[in-house]
C-alpha positions as CSV (number, residue, x, y, z in Angstrom):
1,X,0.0,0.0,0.0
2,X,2.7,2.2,0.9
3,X,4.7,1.4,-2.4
4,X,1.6,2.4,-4.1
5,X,0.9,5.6,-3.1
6,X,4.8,6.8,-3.2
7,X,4.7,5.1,-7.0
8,X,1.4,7.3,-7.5
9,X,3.3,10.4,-6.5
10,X,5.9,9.8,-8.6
11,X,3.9,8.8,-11.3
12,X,2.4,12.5,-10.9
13,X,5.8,14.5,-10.5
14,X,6.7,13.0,-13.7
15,X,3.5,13.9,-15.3
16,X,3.7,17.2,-14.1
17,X,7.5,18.4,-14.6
18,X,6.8,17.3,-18.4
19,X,3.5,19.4,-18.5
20,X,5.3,22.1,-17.2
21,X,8.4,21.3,-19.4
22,X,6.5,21.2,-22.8
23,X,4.5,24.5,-21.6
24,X,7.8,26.3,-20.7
25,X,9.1,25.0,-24.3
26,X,6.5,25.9,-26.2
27,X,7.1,29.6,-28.4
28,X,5.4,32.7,-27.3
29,X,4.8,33.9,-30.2
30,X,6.5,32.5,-34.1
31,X,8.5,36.1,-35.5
32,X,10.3,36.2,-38.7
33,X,13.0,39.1,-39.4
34,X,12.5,41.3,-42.7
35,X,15.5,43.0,-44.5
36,X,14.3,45.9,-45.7
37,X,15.0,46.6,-49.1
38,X,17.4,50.1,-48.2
39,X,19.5,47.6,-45.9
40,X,20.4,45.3,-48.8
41,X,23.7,46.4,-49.8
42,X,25.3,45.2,-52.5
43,X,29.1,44.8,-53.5
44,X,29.7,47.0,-56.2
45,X,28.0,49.7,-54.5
46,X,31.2,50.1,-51.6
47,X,32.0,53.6,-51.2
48,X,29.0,54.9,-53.2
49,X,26.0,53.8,-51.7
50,X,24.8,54.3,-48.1
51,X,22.8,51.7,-46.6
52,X,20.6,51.5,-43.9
53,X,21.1,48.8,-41.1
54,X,17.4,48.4,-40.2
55,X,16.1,44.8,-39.7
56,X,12.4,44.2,-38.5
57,X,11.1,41.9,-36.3
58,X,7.3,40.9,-37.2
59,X,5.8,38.7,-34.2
60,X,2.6,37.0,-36.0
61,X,0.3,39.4,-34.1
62,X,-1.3,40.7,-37.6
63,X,-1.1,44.6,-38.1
64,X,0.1,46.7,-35.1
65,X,-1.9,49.7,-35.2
66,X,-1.7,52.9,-33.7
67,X,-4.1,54.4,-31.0
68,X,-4.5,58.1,-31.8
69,X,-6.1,58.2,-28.6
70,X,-4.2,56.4,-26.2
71,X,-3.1,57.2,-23.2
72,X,0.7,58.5,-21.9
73,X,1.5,55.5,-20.1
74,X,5.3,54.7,-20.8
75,X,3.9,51.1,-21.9
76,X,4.5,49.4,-25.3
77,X,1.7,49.0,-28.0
78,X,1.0,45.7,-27.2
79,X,2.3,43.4,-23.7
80,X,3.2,40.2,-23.7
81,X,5.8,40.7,-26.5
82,X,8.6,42.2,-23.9
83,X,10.4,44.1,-26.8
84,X,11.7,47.4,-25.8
85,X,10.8,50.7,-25.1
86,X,12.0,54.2,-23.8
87,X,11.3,53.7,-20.7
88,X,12.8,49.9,-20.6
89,X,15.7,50.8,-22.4
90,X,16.5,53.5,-20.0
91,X,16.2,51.3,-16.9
92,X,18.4,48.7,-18.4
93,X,21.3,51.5,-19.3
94,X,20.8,53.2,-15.5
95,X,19.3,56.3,-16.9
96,X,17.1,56.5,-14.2
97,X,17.3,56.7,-10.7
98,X,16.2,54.1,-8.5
99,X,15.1,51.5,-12.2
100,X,12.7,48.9,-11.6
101,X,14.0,45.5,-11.0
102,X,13.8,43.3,-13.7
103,X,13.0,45.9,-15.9
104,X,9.9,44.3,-17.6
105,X,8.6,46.7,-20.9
106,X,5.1,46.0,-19.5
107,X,5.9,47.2,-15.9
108,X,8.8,49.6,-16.4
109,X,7.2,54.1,-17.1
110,X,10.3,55.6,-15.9
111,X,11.8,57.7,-19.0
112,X,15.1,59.2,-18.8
113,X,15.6,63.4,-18.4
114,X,18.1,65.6,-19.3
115,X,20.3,66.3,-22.3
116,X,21.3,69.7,-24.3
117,X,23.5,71.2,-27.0
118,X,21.7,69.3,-29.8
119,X,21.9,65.8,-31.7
120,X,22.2,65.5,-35.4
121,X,20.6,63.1,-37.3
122,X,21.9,62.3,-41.2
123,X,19.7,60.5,-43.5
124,X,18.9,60.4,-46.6
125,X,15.7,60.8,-48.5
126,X,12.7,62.8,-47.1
127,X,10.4,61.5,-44.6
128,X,7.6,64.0,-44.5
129,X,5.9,62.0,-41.2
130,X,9.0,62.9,-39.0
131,X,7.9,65.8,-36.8
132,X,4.2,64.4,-36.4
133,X,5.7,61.0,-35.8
134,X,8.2,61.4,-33.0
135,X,5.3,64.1,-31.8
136,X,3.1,60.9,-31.3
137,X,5.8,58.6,-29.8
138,X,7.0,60.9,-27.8
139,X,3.3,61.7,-26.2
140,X,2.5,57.8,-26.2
141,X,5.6,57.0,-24.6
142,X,5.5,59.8,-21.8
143,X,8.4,61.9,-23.3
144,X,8.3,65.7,-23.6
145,X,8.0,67.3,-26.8
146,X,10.9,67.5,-29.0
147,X,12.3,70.3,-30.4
148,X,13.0,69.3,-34.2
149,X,14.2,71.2,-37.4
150,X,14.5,69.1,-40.9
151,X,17.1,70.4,-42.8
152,X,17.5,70.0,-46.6
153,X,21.4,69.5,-47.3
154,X,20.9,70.0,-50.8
155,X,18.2,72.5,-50.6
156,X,15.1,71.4,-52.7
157,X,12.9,68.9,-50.7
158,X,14.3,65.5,-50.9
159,X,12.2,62.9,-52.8
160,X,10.7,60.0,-50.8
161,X,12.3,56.8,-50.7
162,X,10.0,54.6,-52.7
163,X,10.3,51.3,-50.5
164,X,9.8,53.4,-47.5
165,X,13.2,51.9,-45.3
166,X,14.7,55.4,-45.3
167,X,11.4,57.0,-44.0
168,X,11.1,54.0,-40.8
169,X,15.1,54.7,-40.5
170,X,14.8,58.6,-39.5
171,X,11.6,57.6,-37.2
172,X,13.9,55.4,-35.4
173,X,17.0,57.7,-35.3
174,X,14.5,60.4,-34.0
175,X,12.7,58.6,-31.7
176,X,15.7,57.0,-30.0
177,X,17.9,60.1,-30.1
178,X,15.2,62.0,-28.4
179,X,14.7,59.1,-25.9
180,X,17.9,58.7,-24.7
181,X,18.3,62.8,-23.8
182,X,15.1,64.0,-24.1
183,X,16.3,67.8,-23.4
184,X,18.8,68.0,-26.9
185,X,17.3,69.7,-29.7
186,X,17.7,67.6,-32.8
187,X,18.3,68.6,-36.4
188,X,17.6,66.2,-39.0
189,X,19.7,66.4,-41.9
190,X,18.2,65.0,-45.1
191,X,20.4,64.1,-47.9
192,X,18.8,64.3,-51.1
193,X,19.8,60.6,-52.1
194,X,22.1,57.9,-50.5
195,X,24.5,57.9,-53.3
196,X,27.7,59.3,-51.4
197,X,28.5,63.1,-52.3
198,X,24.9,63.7,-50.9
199,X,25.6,61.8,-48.2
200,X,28.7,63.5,-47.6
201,X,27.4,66.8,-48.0
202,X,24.6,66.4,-45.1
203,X,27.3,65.0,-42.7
204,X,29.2,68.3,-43.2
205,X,26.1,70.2,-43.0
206,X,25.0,68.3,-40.1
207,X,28.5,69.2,-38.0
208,X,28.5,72.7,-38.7
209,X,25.0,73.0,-37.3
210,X,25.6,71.2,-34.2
211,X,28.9,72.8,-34.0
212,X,26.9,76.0,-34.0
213,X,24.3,74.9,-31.4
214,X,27.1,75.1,-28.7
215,X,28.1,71.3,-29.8
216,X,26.8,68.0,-29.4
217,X,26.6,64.6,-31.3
218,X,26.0,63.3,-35.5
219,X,24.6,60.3,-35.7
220,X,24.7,57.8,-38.8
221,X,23.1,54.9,-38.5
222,X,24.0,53.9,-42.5
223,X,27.6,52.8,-43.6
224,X,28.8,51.7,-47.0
225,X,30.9,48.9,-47.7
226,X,34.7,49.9,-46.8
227,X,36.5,51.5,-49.8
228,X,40.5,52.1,-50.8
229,X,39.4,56.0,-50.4
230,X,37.8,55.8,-47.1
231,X,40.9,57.3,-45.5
232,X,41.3,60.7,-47.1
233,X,37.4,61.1,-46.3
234,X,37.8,60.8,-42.4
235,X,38.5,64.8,-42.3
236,X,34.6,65.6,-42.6
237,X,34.4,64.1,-38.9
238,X,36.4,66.2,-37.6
239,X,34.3,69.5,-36.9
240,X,35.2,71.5,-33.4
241,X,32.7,70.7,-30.5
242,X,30.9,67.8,-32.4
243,X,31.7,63.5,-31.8
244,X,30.5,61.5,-34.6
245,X,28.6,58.1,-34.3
246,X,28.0,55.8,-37.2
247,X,26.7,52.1,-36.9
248,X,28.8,49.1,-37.6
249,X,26.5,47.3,-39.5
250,X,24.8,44.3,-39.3
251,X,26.8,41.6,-41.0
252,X,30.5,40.7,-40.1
253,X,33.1,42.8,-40.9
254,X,34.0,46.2,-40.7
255,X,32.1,49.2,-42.5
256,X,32.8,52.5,-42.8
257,X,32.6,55.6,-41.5
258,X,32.5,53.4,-38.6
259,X,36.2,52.4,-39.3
260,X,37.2,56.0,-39.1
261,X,39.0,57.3,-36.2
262,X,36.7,60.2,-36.2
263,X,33.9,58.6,-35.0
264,X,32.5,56.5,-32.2
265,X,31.8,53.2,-33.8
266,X,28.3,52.0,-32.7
267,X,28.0,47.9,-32.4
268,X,25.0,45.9,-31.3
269,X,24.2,43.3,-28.4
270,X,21.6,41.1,-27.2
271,X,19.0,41.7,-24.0
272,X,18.0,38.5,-22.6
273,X,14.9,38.2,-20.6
274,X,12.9,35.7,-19.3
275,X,10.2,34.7,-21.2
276,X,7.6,34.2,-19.2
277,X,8.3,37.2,-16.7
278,X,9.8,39.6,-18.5
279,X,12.6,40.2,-16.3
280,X,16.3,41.6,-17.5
281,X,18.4,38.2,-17.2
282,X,21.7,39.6,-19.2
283,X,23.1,41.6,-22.3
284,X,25.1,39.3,-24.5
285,X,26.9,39.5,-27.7
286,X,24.4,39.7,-31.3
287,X,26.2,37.3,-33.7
288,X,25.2,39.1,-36.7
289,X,26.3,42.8,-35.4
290,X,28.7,44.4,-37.4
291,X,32.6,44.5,-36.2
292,X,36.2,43.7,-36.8
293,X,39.7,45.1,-38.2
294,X,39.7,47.7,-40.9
295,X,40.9,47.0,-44.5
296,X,42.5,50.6,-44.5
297,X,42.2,52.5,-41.6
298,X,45.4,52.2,-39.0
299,X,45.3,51.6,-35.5
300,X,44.4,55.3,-34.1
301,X,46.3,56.1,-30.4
302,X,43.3,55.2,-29.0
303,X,43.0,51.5,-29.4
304,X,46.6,51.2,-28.6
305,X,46.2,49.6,-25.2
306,X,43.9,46.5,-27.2
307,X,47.1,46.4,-30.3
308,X,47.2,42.9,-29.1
309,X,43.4,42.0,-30.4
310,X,43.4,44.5,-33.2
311,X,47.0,44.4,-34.9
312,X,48.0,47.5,-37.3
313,X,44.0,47.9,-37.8
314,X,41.4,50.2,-36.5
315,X,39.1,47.7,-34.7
316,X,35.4,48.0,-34.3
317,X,33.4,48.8,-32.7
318,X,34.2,50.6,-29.5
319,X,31.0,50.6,-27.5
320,X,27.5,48.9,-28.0
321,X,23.6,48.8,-27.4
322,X,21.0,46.5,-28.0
323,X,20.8,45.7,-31.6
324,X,19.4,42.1,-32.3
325,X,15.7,42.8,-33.9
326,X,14.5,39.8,-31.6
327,X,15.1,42.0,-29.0
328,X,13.9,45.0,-30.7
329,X,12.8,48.4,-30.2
330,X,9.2,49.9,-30.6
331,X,8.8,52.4,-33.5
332,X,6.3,54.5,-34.8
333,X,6.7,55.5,-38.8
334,X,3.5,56.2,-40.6
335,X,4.5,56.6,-44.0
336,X,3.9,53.6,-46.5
337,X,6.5,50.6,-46.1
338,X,7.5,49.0,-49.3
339,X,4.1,49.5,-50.1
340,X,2.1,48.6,-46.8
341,X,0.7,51.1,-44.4
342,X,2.8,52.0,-41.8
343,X,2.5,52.1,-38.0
344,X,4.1,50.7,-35.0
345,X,7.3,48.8,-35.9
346,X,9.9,46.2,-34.2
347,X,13.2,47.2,-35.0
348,X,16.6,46.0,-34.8
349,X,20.1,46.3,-36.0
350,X,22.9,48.6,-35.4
351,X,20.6,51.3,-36.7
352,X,19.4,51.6,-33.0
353,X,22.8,51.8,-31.6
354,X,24.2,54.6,-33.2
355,X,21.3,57.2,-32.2
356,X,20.5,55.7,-28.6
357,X,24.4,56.1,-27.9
358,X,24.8,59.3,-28.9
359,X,21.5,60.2,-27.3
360,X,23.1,58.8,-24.0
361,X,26.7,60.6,-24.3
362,X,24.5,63.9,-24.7
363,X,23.0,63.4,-21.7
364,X,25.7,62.8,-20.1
365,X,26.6,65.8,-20.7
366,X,30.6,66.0,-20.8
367,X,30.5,67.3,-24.4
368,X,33.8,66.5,-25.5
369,X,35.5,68.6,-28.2
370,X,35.9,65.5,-30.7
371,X,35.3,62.2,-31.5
372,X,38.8,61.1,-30.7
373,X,38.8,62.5,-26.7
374,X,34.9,60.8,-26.4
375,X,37.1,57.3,-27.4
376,X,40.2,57.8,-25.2
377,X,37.7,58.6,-22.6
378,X,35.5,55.5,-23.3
379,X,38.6,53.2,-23.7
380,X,40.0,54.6,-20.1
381,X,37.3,51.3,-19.1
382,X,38.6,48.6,-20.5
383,X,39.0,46.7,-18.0
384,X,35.9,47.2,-16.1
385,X,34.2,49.9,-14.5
386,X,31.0,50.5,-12.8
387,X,30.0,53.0,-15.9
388,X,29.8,50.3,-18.4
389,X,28.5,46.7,-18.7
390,X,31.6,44.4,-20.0
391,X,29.6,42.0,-22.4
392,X,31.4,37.9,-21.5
393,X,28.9,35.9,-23.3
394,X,28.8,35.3,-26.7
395,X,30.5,34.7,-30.6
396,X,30.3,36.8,-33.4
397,X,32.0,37.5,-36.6
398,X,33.0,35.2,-39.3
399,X,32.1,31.5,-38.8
400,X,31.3,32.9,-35.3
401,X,35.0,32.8,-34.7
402,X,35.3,35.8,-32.4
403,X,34.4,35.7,-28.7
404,X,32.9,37.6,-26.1
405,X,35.9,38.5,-23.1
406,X,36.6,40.5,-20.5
407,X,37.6,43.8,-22.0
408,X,37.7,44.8,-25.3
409,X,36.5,42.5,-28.1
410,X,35.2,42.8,-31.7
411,X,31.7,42.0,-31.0
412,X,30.9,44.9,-28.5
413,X,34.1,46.7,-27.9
414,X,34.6,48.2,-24.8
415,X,30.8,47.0,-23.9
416,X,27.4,48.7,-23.5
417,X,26.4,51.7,-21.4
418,X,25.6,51.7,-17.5
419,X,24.5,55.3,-16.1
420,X,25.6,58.6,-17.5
421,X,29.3,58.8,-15.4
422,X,32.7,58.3,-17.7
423,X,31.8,59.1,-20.9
């Protein structure tokens, strides 16, 4: 009798751990990752095309529509999904004070304050939904209102891109710029195509404003494919008061302007939460973010204290954010996307990174004079520091051959962002 009723129990732990095992196994929701058509780079376009590095996460959720009337409440579209939002992000990077434990998207309404001197944002293209989209965001997600001028680099009004990727790329440069130092006033520089001389020709634009704002950050979230010529470009980044941040793409390798030594190279990373809670578990290394030596730029003084990773090379990137479109970031673009109406978007790739970095190193508020002294002061924490997070987990690059380790490595650099001290 006694044997039976202990064989019973057992019988019913077993038929409950694999009840509970196929439950905790089985997917919240199926998502498939989209590569917009302005993020497809091709080869013979190095050095004369800019790309976007947008990729976007579609959970199987059907359209994700936008409530004109909802509510500020800091909270994401829809819950359940646990991508990320303002407030999220900030409590993961310690923009706040006191963040909420676990930092769930569906729990967390804390935005971050602060910021000045201004941000620049180059794209290219027009996106005629800009200032009444990040007006939106900014009141659904509980952010003040922005203070935005769109700039023309070429003076006639850009055309619209006709797929629509440029357009969703300056919602998200705006959007996360703005949430990361909410008190910067923003310029958005629009080139009149992403062939490179127009490109070129908003960046410069772009540095003399901010230059003439009392200084500040350019973000790029495009690159192009590294080019023999890249070198006797890097000049342009080098405007008085201003640090340049461009994205490192979202493919292994290296890309420029990232690759310059004028510019903060901006890689991408992975937040890992549990998927039933919510909760913050790590950040971890995104194998498909962009990173590795340079085909032609040196080592700059910088990066001399890592010459044993990097060699004769200028290694990417030097510090990272959450990229991985499975652990993307809410977005709000309402113009037509390659031909669908838009709305609220999941985005990833190192498209986020760039903007949301130099968003926090505004608000930081340190302002150095170039890109070169925002490095040396970001590299003085190689080897650790309670202002940044040192990403240990993870592979990237090439066949996955490059590894997350303590310091500085090719798939985040120095590491990813924690509070607003030592940048």
């Amino acid at each position: 009798m006694k044997f039976t009723k202990w064989f019973a129990l057992f019988l019913a732990f077993v038929f409950i751990f694999a009840a509970h095992s196929l439950f905790a196994q089985a997917p919240r929701q199926r998502r498939h990752v989209m590569v917009p058509q302005s993020s497809v780079a091709l080869p013979t376009e190095a050095g004369l095309v800019a790309h976007t590095n947008l990729l976007v996460s579609a959970p199987d959720v059907g359209p994700i529509a936008i409530d004109v009337n909802a509510s500020p409440n800091e909270l994401p579209p829809l819950p359940g999904l646990f991508f990320e939002t303002p407030a999220s992000l900030a409590c993961v990077y310690r923009l706040v004070k006191n963040p909420l434990p676990g930092c769930n998207p569906d729990q967390t309404t804390q935005t971050a304050s602060g910021g000045s001197g201004a941000i620049a944002i180059v794209d290219a293209f027009d996106d005629p939904s800009a200032a009444s989209d990040l007006a939106l965001f900014s009141f659904i997600f509980g952010l003040p209102p922005a203070d935005l001028t769109v700039v023309y680099a070429s003076g006639p009004q850009p055309p619209l891109d006709p797929t629509g990727g440029w357009e969703l790329e300056e919602s998200l440069d705006l959007q996360y710029a703005h949430a990361m130092a909410p008190g910067a006033k923003l310029f958005l520089v629009e080139a009149a195509s992403n062939k490179g001389n127009d490109i070129l020709n908003a960046i410069i634009l772009a540095g003399t404003l901010v230059s003439g704002a009392g200084g500040g950050e350019v973000s790029m979230s495009f690159t192009f494919g590294e080019f023999a010529q890249e070198t006797q470009l890097d000049s342009i980044f080098t405007t008085p008061k201003v640090v340049y941040f461009a994205s490192t793409g979202d493919a292994p390798g290296a890309e420029w302007p990232a690759t310059s030594p004028n510019v903060v190279a901006a890689g991408g990373t992975t937040i890992s939460r549990d998927s039933s809670t919510g909760r913050f578990l790590l950040e971890n290394t995104w194998q498909d973010a962009g990173g590795g030596p340079s085909l032609y730029e040196p080592r700059p003084h910088f990066q001399d204290r890592i010459a044993q990773i990097v060699g004769p090379a200028r290694g990417t990137p030097d510090l990272s954010f959450d990229a991985n479109p499975t652990t993307g970031v809410w977005v709000l673009d309402t113009n037509l996307f390659q031909g669908k109406p838009g709305g609220f978007f999941i985005v990833g790739g190192t498209s986020v990174s760039s903007p949301s970095l130099a968003g926090i190193i505004n608000n930081a508020g340190d302002f150095h004079s170039s890109s070169q002294e925002e490095n040396s002061a970001i590299y003085q924490h190689i080897f650790g520091s309670n202002n940044f997070r040192d990403i240990v987990y993870g592979n990237c690059g090439l066949n996955s051959s490059d590894f997350a380790f303590p310091g500085w490595d090719f798939c985040t650099g120095v590491g990813s962002n924690l509070g607003l001290n030592g940048k």
